[in-house]
KEGU-956188 format. One line per 8 residues: for each residue x, y, z of N, C-alpha, C. Coordinates in Angstrom, 3 decimals. Layout:
N
X:Y:Z:X:Y:Z:X:Y:Z | ...
***
This chain:
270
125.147:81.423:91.480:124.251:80.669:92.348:123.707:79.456:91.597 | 123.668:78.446:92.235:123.309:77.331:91.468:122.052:76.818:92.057 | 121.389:76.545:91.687:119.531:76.462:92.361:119.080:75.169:92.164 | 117.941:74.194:92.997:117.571:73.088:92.514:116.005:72.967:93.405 | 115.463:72.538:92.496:114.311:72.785:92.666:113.415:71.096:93.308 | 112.949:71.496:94.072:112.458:70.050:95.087:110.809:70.047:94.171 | 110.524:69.485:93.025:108.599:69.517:92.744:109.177:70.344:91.283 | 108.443:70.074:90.252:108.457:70.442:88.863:107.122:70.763:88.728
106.306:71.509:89.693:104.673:72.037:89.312:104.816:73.130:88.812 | 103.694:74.058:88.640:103.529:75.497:87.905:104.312:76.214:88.307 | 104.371:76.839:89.967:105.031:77.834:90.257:106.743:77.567:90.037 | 107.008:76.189:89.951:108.679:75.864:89.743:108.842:76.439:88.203 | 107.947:75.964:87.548:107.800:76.219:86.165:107.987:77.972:85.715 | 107.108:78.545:86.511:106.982:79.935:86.570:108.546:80.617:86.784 | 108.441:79.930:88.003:110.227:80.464:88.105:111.439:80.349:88.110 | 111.442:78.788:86.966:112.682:78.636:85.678:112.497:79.293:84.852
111.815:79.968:84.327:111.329:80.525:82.982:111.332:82.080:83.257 | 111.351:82.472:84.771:111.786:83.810:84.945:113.197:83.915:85.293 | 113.791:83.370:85.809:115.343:83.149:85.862:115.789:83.208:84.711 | 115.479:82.145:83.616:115.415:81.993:82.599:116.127:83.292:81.288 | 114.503:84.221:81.300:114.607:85.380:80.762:115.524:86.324:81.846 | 115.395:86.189:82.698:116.820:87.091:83.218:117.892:86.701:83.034 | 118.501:85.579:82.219:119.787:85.394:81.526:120.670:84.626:82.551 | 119.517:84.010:83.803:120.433:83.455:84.507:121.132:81.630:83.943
121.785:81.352:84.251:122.618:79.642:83.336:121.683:78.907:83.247 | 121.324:78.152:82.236:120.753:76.975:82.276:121.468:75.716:83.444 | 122.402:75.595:82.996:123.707:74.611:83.649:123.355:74.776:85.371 | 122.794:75.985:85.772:122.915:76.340:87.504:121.824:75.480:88.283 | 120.837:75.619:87.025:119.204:74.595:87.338:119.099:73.569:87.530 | 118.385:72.872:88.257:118.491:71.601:88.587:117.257:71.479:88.745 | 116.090:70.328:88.494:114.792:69.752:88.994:114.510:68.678:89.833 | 114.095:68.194:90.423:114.160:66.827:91.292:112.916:66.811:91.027
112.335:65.828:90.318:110.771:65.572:89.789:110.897:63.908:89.692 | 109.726:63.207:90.791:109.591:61.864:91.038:108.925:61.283:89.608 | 107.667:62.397:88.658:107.435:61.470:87.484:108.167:61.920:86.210 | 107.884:60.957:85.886:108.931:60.697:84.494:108.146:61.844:83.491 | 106.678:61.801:83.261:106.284:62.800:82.266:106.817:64.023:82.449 | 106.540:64.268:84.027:106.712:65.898:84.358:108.398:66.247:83.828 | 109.427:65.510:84.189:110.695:65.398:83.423:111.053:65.829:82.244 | 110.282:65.337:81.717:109.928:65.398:80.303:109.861:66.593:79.633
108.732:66.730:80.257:107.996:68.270:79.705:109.014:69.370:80.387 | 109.382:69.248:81.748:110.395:70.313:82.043:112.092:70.560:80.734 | 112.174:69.487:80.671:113.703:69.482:79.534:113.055:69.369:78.312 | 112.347:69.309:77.768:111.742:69.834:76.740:111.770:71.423:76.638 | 110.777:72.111:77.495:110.687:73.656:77.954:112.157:74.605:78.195 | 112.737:73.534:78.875:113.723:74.902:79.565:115.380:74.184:79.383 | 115.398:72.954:78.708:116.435:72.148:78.333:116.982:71.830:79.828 | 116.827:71.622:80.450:117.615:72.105:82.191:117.819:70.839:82.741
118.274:70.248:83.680:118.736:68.764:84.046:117.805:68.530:85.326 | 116.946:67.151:84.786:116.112:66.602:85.743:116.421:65.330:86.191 | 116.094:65.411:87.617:116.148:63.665:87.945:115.052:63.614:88.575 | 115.218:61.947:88.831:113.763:61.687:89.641:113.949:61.663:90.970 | 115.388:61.451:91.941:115.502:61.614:92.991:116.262:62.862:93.667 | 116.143:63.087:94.978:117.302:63.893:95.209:118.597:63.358:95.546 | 119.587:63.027:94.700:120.954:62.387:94.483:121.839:64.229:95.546 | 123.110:62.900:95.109:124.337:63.925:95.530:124.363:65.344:95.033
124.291:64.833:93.509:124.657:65.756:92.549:123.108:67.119:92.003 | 121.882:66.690:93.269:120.867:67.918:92.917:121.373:68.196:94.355 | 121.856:67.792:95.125:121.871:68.631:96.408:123.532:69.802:96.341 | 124.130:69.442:95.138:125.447:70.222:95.251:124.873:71.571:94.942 | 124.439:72.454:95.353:124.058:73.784:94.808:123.884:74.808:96.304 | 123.586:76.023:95.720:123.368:76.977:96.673:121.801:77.425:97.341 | 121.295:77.346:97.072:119.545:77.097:96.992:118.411:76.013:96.513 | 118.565:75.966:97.298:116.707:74.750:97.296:115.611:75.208:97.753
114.791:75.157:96.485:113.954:75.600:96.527:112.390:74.336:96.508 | 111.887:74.465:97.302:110.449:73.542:97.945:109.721:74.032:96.929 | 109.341:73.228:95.963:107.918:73.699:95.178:106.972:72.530:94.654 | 107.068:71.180:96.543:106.005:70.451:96.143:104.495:71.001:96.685 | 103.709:70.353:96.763:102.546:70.918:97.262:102.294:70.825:98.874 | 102.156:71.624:100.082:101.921:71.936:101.044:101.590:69.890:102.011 | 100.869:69.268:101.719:100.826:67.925:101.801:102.130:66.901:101.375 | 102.549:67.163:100.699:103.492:66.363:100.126:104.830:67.051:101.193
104.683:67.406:101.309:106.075:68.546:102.191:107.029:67.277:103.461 | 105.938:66.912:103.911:106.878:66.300:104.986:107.536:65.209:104.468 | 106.778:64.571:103.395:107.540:63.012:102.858:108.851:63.514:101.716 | 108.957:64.462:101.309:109.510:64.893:100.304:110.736:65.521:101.102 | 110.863:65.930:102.446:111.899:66.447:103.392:112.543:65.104:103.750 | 112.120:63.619:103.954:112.542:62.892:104.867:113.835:62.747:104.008 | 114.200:62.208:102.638:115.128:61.982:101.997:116.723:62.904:102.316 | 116.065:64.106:102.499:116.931:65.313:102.795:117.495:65.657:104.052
116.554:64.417:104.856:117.514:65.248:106.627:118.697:65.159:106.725 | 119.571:65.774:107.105:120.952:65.337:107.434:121.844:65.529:106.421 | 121.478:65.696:105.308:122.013:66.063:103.936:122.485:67.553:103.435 | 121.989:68.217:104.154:121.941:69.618:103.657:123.544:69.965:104.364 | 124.203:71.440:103.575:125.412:71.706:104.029:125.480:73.072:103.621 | 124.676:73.859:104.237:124.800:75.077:104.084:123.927:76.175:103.043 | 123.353:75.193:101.997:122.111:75.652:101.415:121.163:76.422:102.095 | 120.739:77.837:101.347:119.449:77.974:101.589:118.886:77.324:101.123
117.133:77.299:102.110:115.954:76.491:101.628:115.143:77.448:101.984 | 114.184:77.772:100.620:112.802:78.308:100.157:111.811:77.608:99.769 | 110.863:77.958:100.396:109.483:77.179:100.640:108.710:77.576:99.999 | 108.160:77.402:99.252:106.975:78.204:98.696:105.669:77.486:99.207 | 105.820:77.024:99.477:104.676:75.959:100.178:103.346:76.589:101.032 | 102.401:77.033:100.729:100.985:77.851:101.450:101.027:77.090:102.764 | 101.028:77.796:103.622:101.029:77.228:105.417:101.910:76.322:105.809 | 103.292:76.157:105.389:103.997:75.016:106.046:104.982:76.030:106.830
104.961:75.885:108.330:105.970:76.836:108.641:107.647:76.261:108.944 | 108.438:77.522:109.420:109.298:77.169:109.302:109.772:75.712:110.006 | 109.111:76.036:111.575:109.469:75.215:112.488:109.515:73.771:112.175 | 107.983:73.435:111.307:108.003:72.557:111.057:108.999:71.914:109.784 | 109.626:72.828:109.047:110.376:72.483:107.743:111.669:72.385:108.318 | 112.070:72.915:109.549:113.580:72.635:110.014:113.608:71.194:110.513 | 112.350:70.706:111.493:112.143:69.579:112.449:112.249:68.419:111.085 | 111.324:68.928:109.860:111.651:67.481:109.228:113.017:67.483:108.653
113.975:68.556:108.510:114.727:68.437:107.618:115.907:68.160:108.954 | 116.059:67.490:110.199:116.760:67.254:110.911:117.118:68.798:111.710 | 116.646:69.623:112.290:116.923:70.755:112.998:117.818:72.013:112.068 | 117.627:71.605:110.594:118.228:72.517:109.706:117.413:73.866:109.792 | 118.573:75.197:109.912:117.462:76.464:110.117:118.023:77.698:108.958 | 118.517:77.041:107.818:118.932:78.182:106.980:118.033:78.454:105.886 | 116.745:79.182:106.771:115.161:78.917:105.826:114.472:79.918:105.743 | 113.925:79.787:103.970:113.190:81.588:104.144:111.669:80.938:103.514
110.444:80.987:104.499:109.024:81.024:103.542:108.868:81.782:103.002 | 108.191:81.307:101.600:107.776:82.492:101.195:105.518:82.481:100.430 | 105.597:82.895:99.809:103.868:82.828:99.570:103.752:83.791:97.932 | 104.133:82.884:96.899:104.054:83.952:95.889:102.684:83.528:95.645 | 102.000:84.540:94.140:100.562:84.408:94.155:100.652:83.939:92.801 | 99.342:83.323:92.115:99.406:82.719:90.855:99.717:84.014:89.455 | 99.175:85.315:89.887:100.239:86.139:88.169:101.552:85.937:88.436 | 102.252:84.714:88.996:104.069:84.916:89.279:104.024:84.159:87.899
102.757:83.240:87.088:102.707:82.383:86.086:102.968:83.100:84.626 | 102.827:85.091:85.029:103.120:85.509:84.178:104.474:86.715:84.066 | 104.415:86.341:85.335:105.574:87.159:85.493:105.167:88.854:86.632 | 103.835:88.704:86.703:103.590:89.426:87.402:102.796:89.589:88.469 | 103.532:88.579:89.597:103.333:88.399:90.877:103.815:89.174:92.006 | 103.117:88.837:93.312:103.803:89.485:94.501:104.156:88.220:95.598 | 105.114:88.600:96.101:105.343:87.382:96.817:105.839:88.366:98.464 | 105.152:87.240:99.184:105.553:87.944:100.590:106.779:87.041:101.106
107.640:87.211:101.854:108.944:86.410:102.523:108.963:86.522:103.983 | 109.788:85.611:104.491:109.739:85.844:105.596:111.215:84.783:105.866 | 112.027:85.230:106.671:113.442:84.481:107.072:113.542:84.114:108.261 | 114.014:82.729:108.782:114.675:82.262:109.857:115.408:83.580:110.319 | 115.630:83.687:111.705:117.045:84.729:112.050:118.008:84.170:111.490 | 118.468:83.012:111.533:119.646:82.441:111.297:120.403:82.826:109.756 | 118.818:83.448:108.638:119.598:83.487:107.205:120.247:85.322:107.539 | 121.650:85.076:106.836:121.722:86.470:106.912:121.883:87.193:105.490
122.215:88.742:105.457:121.818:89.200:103.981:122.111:88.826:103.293 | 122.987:88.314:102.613:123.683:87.337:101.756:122.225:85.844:100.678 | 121.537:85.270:102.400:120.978:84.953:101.717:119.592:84.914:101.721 | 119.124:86.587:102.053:117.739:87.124:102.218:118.247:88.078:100.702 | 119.047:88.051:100.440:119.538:88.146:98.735:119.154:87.392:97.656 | 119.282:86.221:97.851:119.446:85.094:97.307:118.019:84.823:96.790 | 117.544:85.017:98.094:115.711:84.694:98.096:115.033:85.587:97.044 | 115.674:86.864:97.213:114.863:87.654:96.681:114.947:87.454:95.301
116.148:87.231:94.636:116.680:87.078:93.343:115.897:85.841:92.636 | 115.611:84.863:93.705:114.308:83.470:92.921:113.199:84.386:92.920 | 112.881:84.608:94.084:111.295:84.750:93.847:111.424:86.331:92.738 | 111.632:86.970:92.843:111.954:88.213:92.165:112.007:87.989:90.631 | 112.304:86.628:90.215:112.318:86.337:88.798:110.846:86.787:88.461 | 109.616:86.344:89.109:108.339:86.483:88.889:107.440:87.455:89.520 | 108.420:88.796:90.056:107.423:89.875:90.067:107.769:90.384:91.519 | 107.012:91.031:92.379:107.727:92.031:92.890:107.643:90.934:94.557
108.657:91.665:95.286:109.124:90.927:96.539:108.584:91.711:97.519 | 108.496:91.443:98.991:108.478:91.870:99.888:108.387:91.303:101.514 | 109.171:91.663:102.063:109.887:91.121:103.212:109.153:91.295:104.458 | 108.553:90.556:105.548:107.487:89.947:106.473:108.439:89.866:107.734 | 108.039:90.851:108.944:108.822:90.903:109.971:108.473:89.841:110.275 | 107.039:89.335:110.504:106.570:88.456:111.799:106.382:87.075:110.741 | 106.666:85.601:110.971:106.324:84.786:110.458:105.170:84.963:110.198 | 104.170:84.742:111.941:102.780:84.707:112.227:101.896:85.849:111.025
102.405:86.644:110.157:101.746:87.480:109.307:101.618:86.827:107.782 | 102.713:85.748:107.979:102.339:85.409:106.622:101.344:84.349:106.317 | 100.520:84.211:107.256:98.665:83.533:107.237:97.700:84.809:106.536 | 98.228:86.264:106.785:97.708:87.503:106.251:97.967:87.486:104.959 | 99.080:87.445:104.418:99.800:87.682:103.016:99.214:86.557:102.595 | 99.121:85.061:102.936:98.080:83.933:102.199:97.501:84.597:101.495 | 96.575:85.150:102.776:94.775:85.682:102.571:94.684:86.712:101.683 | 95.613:87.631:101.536:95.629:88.938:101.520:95.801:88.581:99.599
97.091:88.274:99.085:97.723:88.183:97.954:97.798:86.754:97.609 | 98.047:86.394:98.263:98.063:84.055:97.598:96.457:84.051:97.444 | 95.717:84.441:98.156:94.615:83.961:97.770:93.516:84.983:96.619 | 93.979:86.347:96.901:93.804:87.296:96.279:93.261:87.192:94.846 | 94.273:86.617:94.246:93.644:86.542:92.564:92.456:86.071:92.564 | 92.359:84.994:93.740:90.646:84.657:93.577:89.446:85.695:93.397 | 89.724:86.477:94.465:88.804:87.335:94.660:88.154:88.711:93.634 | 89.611:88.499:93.126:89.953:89.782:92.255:89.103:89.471:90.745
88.966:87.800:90.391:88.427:86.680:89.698:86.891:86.915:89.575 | 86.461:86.979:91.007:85.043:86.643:91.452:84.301:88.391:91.053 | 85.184:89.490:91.147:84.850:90.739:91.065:84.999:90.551:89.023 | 86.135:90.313:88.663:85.537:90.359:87.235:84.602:89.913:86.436 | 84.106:88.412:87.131:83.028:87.647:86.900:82.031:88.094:87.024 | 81.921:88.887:88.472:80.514:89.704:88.216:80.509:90.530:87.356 | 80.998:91.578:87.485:81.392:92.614:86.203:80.542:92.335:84.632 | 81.242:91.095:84.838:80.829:90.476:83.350:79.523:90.369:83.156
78.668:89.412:84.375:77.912:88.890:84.543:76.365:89.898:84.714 | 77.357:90.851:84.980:75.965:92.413:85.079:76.373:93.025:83.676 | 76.903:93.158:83.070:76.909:93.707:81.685:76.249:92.852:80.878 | 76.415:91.695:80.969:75.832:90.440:80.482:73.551:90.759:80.390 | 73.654:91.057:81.473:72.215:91.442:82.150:71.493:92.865:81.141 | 73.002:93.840:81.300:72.191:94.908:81.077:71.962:94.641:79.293 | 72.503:93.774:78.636:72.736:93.279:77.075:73.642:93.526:76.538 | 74.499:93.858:76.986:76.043:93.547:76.442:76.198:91.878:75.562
76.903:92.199:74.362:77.558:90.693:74.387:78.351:89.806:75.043 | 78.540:88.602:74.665:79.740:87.653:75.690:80.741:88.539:75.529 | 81.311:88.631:74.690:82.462:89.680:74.272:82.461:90.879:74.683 | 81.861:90.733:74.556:81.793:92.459:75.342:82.045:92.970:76.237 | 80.674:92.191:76.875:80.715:91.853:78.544:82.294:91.563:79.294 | 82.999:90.239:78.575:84.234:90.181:79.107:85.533:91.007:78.684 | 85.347:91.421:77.921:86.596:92.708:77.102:85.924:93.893:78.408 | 85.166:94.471:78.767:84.922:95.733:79.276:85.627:95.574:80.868
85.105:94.069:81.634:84.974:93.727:83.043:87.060:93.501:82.580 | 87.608:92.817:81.834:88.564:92.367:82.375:89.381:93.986:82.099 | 89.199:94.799:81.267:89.887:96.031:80.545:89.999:96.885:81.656 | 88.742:96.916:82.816:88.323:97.959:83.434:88.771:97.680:84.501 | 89.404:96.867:85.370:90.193:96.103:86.451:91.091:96.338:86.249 | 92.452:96.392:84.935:93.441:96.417:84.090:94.082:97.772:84.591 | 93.354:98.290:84.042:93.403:100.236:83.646:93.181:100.622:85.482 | 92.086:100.538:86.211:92.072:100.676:87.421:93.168:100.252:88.286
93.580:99.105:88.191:95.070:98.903:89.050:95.994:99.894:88.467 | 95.862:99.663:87.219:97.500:100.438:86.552:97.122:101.996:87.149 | 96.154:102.485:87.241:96.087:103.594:87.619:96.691:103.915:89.076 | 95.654:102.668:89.741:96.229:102.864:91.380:97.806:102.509:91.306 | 98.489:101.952:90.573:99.486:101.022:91.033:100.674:102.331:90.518 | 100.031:103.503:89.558:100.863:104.655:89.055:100.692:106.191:90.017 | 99.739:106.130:90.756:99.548:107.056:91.450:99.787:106.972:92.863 | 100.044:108.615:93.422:100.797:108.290:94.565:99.534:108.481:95.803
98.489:108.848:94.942:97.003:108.846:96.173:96.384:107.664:96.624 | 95.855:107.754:97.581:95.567:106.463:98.323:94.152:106.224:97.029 | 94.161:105.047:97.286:92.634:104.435:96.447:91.469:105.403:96.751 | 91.386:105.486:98.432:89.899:105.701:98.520:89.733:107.222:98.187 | 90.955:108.284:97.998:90.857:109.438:97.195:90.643:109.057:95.484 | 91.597:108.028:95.045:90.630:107.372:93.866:89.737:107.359:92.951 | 88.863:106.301:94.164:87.466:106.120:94.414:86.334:107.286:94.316 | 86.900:108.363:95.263:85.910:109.781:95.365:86.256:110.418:94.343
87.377:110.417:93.365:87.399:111.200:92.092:86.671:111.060:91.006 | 86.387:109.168:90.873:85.427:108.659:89.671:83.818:109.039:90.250 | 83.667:109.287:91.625:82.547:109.332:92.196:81.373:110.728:92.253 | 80.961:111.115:91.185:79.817:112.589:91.193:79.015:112.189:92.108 | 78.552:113.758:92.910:77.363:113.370:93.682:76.177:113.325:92.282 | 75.143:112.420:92.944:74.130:112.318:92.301:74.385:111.729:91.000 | 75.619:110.561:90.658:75.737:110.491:89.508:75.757:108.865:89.554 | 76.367:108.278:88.262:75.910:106.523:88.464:76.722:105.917:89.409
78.132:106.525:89.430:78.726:105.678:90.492:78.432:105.743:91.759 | 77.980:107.135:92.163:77.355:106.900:93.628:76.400:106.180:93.986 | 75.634:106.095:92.942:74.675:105.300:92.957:74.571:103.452:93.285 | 76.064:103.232:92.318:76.524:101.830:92.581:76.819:101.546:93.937 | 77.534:102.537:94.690:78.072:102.988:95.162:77.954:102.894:96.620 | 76.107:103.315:97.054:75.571:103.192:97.695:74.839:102.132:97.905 | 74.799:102.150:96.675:74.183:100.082:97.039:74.685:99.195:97.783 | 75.894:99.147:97.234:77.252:98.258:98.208:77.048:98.821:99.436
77.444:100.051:99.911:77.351:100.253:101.150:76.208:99.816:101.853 | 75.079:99.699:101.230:74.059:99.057:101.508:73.890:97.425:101.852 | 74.550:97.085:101.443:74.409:95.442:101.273:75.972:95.210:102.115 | 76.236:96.115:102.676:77.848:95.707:103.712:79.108:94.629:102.596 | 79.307:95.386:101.648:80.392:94.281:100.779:81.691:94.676:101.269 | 81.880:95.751:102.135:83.492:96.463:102.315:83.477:95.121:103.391 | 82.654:95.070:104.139:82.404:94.558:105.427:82.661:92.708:105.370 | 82.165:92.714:104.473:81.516:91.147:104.013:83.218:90.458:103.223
84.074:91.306:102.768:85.210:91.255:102.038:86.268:91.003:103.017 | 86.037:92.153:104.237:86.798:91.918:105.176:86.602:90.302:106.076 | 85.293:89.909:106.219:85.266:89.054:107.069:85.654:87.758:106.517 | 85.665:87.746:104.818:85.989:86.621:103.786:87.670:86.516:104.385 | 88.170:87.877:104.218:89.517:87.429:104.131:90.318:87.116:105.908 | 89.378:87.422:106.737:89.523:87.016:107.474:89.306:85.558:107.974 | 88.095:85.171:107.125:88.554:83.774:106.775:89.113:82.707:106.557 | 89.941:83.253:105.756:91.263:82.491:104.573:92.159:83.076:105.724
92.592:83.837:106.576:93.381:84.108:107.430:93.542:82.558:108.500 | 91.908:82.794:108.993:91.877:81.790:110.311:92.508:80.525:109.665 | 91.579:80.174:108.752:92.137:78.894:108.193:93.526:78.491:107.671 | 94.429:79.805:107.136:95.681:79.355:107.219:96.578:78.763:107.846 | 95.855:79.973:109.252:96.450:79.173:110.724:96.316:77.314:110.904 | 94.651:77.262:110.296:94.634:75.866:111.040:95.478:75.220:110.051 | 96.004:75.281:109.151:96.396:74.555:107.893:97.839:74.730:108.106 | 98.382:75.618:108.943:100.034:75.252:109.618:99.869:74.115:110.650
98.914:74.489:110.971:98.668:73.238:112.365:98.482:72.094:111.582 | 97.425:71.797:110.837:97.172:70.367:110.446:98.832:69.752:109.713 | 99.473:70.500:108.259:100.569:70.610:107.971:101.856:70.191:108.821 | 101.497:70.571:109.825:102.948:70.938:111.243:102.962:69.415:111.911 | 101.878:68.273:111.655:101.751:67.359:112.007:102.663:66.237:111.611 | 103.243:65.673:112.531:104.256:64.513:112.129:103.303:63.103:111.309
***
């Protein structure tokens, strides 16, 4: 498979460098990067062949992969209408949907979105997908094998769900961010050191996923195992329930939901 990449930002970066370590060719890679620094720094990193336009010779490949930024999307398609010949095209692009990525690319429909999240920077991301009917296994294969360089995959019946997977996992690390920060920020209180404080909050998030992510019980059985009656965690415990945070979490990410929507719409705009 020979791959070429439309944008030389982080997540492109992320996933030359996981291809990369999976032993896939240097020679197969291709970059299409408009500045000269970013060029630079990519064939420096990964030795791999960059240009600044999309020529003949970045469109000869089997996959193209979209990894400019969600805004930049429609001007960065115009070069490409009419050009394409059978390539898949992967989007990584937060809210650009398909419809609109076929319309700029001249009614082209051999297209899979997808929504990876920022640990894909370490290799340990989740990425949600979602395919045109038109791609068939061959190259809902294909897809999986890019994004898959940077961590685990998973496949999205309904387009319309992947405004959820945004919210849910693309936007996720934030949240997950804002919970270690506090963490910190109350150990900090009770007199913990800086160090401390942040070695305990980031250690204790760490160990808690790996736990959930190794066991076959649901969380909220979990949850009731670390939980004694009458003991500190219930205590924490009840507070939250007190102050509606299950509640308050849900309506956040319902949030970042609505707004995805509007952000295909604004995006979807000629």
């Amino acid at each position: 498979m020979r791959i070429t990449f439309i944008g030389g930002g982080n997540m492109a970066n992320a996933l030359i460098g996981g291809l990369l370590k999976q032993g896939f060719p240097r020679a197969a890679l291709k970059v299409v990067e408009p500045l000269e620094e970013n060029r630079a720094r990519l064939t420096a990193a990964f030795g791999i062949d960059c240009r600044p336009g999309a020529d003949l010779a970045a469109l000869e490949c089997d996959t193209l992969v979209l990894s400019v930024k969600p805004q930049q999307m429609h001007d960065a398609l115009k070069p490409l209408s009419g050009k394409l010949h059978g390539q898949l095209v992967i989007s990584i692009a937060a809210g650009a949907r398909l419809a609109d990525l076929s319309r700029w690319l001249g009614g082209y429909r051999k297209l899979v979105r997808t929504m990876p999240n920022t640990p894909a920077l370490i290799g340990a991301g989740i990425t949600g997908l979602y395919a045109d009917p038109c791609v068939d296994d061959g190259g809902r294969r294909q897809a999986e094998q890019v994004l898959g360089a940077v961590g685990r995959t998973l496949w999205i019946a309904e387009e319309g769900l992947m405004d959820a997977v945004t919210a849910v996992s693309g936007s996720g690390p934030a949240y997950v961010f804002y919970f270690i920060e506090s963490l910190r920020d109350s150990a900090r209180v009770l007199g913990l050191s800086a160090d401390q404080a942040r070695l305990l909050a980031i250690e204790t998030v760490i160990g808690a996923a790996a736990l959930a992510a190794n066991s076959e019980e649901d969380v909220a059985l979990l949850r009731q195992r670390v939980t004694s009656k009458g003991g500190t965690t219930e205590a924490a415990l009840k507070s939250l329930e007190a102050d509606q945070v299950k509640a308050a979490i849900i309506r956040a990410i319902e949030a970042a939901n609505a707004r995805g929507r509007e952000l295909g719409e604004l995006l979807g705009k000629d």
